[in-house]
Residue frames as qw, qx, qy, qz and C-alpha x, y, z in Angstrom:
[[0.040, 0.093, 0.985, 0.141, -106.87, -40.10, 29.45],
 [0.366, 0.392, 0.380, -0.753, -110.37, -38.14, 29.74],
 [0.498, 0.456, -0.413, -0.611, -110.54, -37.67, 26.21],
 [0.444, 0.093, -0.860, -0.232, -110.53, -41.83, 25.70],
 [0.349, -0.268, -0.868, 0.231, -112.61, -42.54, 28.81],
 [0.236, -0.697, -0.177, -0.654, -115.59, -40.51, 30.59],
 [0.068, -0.330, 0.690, -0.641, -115.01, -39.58, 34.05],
 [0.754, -0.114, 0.509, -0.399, -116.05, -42.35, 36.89],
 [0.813, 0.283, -0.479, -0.173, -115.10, -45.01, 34.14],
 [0.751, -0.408, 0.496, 0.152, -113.74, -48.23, 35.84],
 [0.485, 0.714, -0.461, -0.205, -110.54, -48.81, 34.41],
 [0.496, -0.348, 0.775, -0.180, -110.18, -51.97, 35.90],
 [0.780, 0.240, 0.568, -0.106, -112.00, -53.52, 33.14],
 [0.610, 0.750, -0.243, -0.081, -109.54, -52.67, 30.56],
 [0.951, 0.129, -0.157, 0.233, -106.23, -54.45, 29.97],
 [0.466, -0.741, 0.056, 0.480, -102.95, -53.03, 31.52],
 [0.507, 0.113, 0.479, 0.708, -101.72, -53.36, 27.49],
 [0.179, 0.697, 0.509, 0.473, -104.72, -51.30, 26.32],
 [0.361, -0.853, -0.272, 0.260, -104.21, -48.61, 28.92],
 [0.571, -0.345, 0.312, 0.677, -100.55, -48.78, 27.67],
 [0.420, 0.288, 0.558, 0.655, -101.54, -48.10, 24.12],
 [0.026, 0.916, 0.384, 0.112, -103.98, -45.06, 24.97],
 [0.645, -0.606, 0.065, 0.460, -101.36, -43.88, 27.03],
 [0.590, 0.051, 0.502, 0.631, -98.90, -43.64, 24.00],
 [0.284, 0.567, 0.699, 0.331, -101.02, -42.02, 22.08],
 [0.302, -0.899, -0.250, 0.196, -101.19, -39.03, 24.35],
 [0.663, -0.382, 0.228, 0.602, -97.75, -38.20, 23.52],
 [0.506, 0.690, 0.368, 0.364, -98.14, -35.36, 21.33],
 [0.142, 0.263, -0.078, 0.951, -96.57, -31.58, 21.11],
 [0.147, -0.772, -0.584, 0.204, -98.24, -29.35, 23.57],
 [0.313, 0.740, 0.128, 0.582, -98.32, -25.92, 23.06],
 [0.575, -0.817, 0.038, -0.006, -97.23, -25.33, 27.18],
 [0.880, -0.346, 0.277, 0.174, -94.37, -26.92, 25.95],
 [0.020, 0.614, -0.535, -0.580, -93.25, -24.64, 23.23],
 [0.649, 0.522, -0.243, -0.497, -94.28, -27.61, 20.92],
 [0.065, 0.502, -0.852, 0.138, -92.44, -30.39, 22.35],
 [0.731, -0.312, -0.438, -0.419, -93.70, -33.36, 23.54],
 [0.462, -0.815, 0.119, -0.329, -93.83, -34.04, 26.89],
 [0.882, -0.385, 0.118, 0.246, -91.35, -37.02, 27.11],
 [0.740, 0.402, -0.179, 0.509, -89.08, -34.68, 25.72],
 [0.288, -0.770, 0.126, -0.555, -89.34, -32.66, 28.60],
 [0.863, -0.441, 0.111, -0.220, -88.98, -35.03, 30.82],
 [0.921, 0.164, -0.138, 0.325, -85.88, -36.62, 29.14],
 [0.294, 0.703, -0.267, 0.591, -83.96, -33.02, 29.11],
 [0.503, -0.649, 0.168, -0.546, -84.92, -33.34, 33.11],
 [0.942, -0.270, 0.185, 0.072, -83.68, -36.99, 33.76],
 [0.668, 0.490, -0.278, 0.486, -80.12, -36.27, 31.77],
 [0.496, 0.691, -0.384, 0.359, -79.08, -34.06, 34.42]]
């Protein structure tokens, strides 16, 4: 969330939606990840 906010921001004065939607947004292929995105990682990890 760095990248949308500068460290020491209070994030108390944002909404719990707008946090949601940055949040989202984050969800991209990483290259640690072979190119995946992380909530597929996470999914292959909660199946088994």
């Amino acid at each position: 969330m760095r990248q949308y906010f500068a460290k020491g921001t209070d994030l108390s004065v944002h909404t719990a939606e707008h946090l949601d939607i940055v949040a989202a947004t984050l969800d991209r292929p990483r290259n640690r990840l072979d190119f995946a995105k992380p909530i597929e990682k996470i999914g292959l990890l909660l199946l088994r």
